[in-house]
C-alpha positions as CSV (number, residue, x, y, z in Angstrom):
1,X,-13.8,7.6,0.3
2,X,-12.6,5.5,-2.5
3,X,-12.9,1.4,-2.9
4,X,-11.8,-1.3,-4.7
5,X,-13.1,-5.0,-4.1
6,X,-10.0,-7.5,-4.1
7,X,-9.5,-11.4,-3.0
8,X,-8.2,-10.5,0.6
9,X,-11.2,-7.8,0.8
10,X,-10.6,-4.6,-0.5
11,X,-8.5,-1.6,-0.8
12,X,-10.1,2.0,0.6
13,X,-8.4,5.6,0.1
14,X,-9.3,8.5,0.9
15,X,-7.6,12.4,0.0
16,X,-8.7,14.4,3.4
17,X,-6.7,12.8,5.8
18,X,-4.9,11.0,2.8
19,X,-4.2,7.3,3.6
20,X,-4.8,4.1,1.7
21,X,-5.3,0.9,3.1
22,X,-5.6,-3.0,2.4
23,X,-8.3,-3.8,4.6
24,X,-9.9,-7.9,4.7
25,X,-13.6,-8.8,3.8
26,X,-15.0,-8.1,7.2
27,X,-13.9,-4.7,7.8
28,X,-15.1,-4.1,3.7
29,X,-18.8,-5.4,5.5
30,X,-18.5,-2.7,8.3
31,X,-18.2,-0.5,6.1
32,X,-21.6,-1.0,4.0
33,X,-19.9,-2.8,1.2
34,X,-21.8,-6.1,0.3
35,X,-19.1,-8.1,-1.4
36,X,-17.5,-9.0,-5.0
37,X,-17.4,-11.9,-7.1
38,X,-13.5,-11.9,-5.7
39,X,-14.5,-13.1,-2.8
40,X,-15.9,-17.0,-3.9
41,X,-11.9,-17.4,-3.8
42,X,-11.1,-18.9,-0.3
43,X,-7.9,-17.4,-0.4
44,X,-8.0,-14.2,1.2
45,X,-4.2,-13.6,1.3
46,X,-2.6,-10.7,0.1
47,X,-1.0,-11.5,-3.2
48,X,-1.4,-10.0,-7.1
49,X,-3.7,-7.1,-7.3
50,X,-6.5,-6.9,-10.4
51,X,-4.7,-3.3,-10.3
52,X,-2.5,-0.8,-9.7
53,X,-3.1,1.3,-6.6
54,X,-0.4,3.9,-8.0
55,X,1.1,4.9,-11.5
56,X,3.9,7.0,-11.7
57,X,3.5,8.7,-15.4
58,X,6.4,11.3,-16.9
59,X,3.4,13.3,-18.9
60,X,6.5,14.5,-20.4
61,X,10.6,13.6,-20.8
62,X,10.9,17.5,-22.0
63,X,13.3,19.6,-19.1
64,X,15.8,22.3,-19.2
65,X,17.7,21.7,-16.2
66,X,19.1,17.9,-17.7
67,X,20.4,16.9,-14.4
68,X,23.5,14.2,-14.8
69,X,21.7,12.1,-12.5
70,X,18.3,11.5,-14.4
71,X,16.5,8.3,-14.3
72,X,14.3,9.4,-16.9
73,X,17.2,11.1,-19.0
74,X,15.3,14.3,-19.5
75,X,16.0,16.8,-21.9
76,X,14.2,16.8,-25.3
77,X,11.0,14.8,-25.6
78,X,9.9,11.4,-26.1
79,X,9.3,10.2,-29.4
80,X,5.4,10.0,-29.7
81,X,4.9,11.7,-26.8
82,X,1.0,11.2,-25.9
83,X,-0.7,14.5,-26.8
84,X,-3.9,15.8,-24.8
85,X,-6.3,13.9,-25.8
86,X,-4.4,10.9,-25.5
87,X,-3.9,11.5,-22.2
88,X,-7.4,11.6,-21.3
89,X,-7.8,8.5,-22.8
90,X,-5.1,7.2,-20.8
91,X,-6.6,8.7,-17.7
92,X,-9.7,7.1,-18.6
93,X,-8.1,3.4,-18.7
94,X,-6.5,3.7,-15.5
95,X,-9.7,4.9,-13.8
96,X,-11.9,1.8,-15.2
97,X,-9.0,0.1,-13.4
98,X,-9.7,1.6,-10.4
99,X,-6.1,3.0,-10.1
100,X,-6.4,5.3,-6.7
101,X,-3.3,7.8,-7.3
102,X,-1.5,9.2,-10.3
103,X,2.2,10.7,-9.3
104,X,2.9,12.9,-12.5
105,X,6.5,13.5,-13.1
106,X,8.6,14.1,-16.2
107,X,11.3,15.5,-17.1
108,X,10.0,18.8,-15.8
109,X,6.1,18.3,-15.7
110,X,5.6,22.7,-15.7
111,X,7.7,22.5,-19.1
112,X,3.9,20.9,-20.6
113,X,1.9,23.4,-21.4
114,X,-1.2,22.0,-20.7
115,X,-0.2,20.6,-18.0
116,X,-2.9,21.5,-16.0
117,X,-5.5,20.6,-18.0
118,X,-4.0,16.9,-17.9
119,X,-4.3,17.0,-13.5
120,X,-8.2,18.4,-13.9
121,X,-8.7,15.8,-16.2
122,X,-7.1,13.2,-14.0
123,X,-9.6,14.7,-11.2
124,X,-12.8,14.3,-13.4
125,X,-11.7,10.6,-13.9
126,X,-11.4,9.7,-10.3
127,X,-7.8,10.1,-10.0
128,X,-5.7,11.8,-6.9
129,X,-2.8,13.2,-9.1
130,X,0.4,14.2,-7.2
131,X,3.4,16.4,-8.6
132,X,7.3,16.1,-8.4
133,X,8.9,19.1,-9.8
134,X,12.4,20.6,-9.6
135,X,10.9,23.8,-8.3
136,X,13.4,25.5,-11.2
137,X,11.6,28.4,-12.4
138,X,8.2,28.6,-10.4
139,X,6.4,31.5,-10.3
140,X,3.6,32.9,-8.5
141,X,0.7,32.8,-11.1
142,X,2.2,29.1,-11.7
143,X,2.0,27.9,-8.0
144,X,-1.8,29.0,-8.2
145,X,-2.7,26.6,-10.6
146,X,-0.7,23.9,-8.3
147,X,-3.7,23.2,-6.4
148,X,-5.3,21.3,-8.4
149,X,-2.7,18.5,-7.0
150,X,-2.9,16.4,-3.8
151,X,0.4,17.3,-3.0
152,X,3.7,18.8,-4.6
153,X,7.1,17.3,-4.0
154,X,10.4,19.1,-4.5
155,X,13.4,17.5,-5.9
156,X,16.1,18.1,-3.2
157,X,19.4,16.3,-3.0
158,X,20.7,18.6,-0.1
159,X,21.1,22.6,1.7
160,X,23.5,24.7,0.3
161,X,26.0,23.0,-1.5
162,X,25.0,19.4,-0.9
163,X,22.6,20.4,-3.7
164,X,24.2,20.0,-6.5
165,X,26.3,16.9,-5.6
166,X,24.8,14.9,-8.2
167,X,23.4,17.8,-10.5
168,X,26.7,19.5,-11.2
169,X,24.5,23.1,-11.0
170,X,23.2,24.8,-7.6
171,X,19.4,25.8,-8.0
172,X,19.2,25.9,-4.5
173,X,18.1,29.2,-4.1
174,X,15.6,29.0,-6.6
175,X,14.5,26.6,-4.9
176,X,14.4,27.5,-1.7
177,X,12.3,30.3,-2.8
178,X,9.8,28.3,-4.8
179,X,9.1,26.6,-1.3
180,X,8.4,29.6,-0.1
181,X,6.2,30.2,-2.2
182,X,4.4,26.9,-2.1
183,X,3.8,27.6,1.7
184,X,1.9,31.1,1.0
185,X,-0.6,29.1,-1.1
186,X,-0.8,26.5,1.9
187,X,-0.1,23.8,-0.7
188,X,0.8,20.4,0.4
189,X,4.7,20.2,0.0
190,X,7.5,17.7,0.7
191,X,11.0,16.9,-0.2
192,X,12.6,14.1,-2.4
193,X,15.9,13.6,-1.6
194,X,17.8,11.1,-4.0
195,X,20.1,9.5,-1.5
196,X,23.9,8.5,-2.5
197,X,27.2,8.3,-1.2
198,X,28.0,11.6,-1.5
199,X,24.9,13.4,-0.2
200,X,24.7,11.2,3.3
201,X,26.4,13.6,5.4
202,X,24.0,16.1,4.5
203,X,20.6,14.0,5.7
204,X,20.6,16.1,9.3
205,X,20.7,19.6,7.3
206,X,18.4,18.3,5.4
207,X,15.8,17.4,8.3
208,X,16.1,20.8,9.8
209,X,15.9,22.6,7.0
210,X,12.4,21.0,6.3
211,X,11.4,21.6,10.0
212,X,12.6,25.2,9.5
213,X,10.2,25.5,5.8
214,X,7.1,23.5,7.8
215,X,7.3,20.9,5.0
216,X,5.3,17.7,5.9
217,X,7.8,14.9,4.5
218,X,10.8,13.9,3.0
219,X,11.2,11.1,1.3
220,X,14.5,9.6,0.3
221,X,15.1,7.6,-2.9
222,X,18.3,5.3,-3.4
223,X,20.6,6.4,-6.3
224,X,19.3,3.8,-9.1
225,X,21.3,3.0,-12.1
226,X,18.6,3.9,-14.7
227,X,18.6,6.7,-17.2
228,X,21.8,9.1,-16.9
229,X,22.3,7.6,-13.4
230,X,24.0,4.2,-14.8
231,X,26.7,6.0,-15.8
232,X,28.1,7.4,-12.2
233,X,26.2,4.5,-10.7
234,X,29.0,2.6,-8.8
235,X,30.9,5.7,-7.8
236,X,27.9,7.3,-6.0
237,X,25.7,4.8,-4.6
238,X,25.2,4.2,-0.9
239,X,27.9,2.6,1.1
240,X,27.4,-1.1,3.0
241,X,28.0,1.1,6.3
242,X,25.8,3.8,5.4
243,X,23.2,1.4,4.1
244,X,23.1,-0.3,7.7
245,X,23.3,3.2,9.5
246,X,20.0,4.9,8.0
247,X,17.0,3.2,9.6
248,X,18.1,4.4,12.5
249,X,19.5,7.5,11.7
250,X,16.1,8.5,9.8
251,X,14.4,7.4,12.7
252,X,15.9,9.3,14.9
253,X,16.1,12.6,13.4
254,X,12.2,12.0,12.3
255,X,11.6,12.0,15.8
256,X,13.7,14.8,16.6
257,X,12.0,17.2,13.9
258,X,8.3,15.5,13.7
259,X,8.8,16.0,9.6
260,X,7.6,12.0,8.5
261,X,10.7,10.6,6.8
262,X,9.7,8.1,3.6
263,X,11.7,5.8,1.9
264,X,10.9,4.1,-1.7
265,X,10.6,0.4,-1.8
266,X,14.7,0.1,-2.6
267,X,15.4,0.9,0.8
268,X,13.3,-1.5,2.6
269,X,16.5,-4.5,2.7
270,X,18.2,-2.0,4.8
271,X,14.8,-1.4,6.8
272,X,14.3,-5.3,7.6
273,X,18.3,-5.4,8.5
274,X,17.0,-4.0,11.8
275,X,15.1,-7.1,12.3
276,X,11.9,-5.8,12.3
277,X,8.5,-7.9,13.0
278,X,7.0,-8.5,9.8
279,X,3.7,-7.7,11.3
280,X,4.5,-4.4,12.5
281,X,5.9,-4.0,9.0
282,X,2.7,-5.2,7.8
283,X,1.1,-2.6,9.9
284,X,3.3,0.3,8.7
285,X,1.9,-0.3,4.8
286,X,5.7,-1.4,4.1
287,X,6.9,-2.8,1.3
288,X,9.4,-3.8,-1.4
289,X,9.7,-4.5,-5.0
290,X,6.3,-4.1,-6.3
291,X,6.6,-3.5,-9.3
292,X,4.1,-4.4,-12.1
293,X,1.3,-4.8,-9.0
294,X,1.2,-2.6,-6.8
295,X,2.6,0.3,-9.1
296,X,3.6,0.8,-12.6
297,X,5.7,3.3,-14.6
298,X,4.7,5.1,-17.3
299,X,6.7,7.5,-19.6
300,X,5.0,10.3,-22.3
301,X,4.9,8.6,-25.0
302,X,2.7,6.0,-23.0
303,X,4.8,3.0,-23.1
304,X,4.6,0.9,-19.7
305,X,7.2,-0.4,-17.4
306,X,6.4,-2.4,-14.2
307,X,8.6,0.9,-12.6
308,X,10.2,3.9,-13.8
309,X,13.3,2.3,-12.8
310,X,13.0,-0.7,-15.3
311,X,13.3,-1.0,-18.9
312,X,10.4,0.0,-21.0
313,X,8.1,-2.6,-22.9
314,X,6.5,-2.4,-26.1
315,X,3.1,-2.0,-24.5
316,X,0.8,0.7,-24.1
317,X,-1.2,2.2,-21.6
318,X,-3.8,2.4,-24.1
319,X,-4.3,-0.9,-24.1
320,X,-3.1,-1.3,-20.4
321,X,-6.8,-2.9,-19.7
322,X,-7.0,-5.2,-21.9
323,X,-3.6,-6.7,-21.4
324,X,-4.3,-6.9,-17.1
325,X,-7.9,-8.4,-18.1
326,X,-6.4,-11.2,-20.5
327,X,-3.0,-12.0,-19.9
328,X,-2.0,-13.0,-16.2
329,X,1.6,-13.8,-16.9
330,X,1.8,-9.8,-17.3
331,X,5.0,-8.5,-15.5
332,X,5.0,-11.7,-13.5
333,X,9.4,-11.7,-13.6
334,X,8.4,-9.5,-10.5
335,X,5.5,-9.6,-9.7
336,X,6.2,-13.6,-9.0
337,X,9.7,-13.3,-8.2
338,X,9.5,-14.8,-5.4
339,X,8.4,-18.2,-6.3
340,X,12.1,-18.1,-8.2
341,X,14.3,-16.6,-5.3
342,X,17.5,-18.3,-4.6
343,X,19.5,-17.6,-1.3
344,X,20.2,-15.7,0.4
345,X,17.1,-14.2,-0.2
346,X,14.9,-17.8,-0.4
347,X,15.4,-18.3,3.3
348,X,15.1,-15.0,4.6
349,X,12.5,-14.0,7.2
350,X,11.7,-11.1,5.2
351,X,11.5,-12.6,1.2
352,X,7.9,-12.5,1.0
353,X,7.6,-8.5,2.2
354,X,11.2,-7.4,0.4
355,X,10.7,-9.4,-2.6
356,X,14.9,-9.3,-3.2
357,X,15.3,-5.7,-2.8
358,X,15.9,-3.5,-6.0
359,X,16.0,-5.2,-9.5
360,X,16.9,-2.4,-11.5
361,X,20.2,-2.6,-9.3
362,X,20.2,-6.5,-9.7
363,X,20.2,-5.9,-13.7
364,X,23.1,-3.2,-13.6
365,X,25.2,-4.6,-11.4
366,X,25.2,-8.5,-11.7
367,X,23.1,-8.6,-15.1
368,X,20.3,-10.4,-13.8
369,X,17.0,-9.6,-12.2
370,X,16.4,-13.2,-10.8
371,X,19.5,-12.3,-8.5
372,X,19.1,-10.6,-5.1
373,X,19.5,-7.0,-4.5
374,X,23.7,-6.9,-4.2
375,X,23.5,-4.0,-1.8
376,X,21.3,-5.9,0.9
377,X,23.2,-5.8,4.0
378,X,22.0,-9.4,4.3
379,X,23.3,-10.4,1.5
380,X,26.7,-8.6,1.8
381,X,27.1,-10.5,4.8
382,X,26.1,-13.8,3.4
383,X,28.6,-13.2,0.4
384,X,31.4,-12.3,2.7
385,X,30.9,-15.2,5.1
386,X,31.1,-17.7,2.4
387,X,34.2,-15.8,1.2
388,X,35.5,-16.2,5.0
389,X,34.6,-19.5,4.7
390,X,35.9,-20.6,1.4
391,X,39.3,-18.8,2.2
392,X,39.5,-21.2,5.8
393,X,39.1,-24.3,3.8
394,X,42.2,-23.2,1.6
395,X,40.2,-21.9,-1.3
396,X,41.9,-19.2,-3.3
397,X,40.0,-16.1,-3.9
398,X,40.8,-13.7,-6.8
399,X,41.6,-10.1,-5.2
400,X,38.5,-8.9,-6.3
401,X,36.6,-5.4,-5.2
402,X,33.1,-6.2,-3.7
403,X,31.1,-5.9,-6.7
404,X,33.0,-8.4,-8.7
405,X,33.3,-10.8,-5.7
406,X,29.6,-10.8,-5.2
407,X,28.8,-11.1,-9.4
408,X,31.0,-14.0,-9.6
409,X,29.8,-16.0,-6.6
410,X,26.1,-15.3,-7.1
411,X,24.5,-18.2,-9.4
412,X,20.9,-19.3,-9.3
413,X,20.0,-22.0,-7.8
């Protein structure tokens, strides 16, 4: 088991059962560990970490496959892309931090030749790395080496034909068989589905398909306009209806199937729509924007983002440590959003734990992070009863689709 003091008490993760956990100072006693200079602070909430639990790092932007829908716009490589040995020195600054997990992506991360000498390295550093792949061209001496990895996730948008509904090409063969192949070498496998408009239908075929391969999750990501993805952004996102419908549609068919069904952070406005206690939410290890605390993004070339769904900075994970160490106004846009939130989200039940939904869909849609998530049911409600009740008072209303109703009427407070 792994540890890392912090303010509230610590954070413990371990790879056999895998969990990770934000436990307070007593239970960090019961366990045999003494204490930290983190604890003279009386505050023991949970607020800003000293680190990332989580990095998500493209070791590489190089892919063949180029899917339309790329957040990462893969293709050719990234200028500067961080060679071995910079790698290992990256590695090495994110285990001084006491980062826990290291979700290698690219582009296609099997494209890197040495590859696999970057995920033993990350284990000799301390790190749990984790793989998403396409599953595009797998072979059997290649799924071998995949052990090395905590787990492997496929990219899957759908069965059959619901495939390639953002992708414009049908691997799905390919890849079928490449999960095949993952399961005769008994390697830890799950899906991730990037969920849209146009893929919804297909979240039930999806669910037994993954019963029928014995994978162990699936976890859905929300079409984001970053990358590639900005540019069919508005005409394949998730609808208001279907956004309301899939808490308890994932729910249900989780249940149904016993495969676990995930959803990333952009999701959890829809989860809280439900009403939900904030303890049990608590409870469930949920949460929403995190970005620059919890996790961070990191592309090849090593340049940092507080997620892969954000814009880039100038700065370096080379000199990642440094810059957490000396300068605490570091990604605080988000990681203090909340002290700037404007309504709806300033009065919700939920702002502390949500944290205003998605801002990478915020700074697409209505050109500023600071504004809440436009796609939160609760704020598509809130929008349209002030348009109900601007229109009964006489008020004229442009005729106006959704988007540009809500980017108008949305102003900080």
């Amino acid at each position: 088991m792994k540890y890392r003091y912090e303010n509230f008490g610590g954070i413990i993760s371990n790879e056999a059962p895998p969990f990770l956990a934000f436990v307070d100072r007593q239970y960090m006693k019961e366990l045999g560990l003494s204490g930290s200079e983190k604890w003279a602070d009386a505050d023991e909430s949970i607020g800003l970490l000293s680190a990332p639990t989580e990095v998500h790092f493209a070791v590489t932007n190089r892919c063949s496959v180029r899917c339309p829908h790329c957040y990462m716009e893969g293709g050719m490589n990234d200028q500067g892309e961080l060679d071995l040995q910079a790698m290992k020195r990256a590695f090495d600054v994110l285990s001084r931090m006491q980062v826990f997990h290291v979700a290698m992506g690219g582009g296609e991360a099997t494209e890197r030749n040495d590859l696999f000498e970057i995920a033993h390295y990350a284990r000799e550093a301390g790190l749990v790395p984790n793989l998403t792949i396409s599953g595009v061209g797998l072979t059997k001496e290649l799924v071998k080496k995949l052990r090395v990895f905590g787990q492997v996730n496929i990219s899957i948008d759908g069965t059959e034909e619901d495939y390639a509904v953002f992708r414009g090409k049908n691997y799905f063969e390919e890849v079928d068989r490449s999960i095949d192949l993952l399961t005769a070498e008994q390697i830890p496998k799950g899906i991730n589905c990037v969920l849209g408009k146009n893929n919804f239908k297909g979240i039930e075929g999806l669910f037994q398909y993954a019963a029928k391969k014995q994978l162990d999750e699936i976890e859905f990501l929300r079409f984001k306009p970053a990358g590639r993805g900005k540019a069919t952004y508005l005409e394949n996102k998730t609808t208001y209806e279907q956004n309301v419908m899939l808490p308890g549609l994932l729910a249900r068919l989780s249940g149904k199937t016993k495969i676990t069904a995930k959803i990333d952070c952009s999701f959890v406005p829809m989860m809280c729509y439900y009403h939900p206690s904030v303890e049990m939410l608590h409870s469930m290890g949920t949460y929403g924007c995190e970005a620059g605390n919890v996790l961070l993004g990191i592309r090849s070339n090593g340049k940092v983002s507080g997620c892969s769904f954000l814009e880039t900075t100038t700065l370096s994970v080379l000199d990642l440590e440094k810059e957490y160490a000396e300068n605490p106004a570091l990604f605080s846009a988000y990681r203090k959003w909340t002290d700037q939130a404007v309504e709806p989200c300033k009065s919700c039940t939920y702002l502390h734990l949500c944290k205003g939904g998605c801002h990478a869909v915020s700074m697409f849609e209505l050109h500023d992070y600071h504004k809440p998530d436009p796609d939160c049911p609760f704020v598509v409600d809130y929008f349209r009863d002030r348009q109900k009740t601007s229109s009964k008072n006489n008020c004229v209303i442009p005729n106006r689709n959704r988007f540009a109703t809500m980017n108008h009427l949305i102003q900080p407070v």
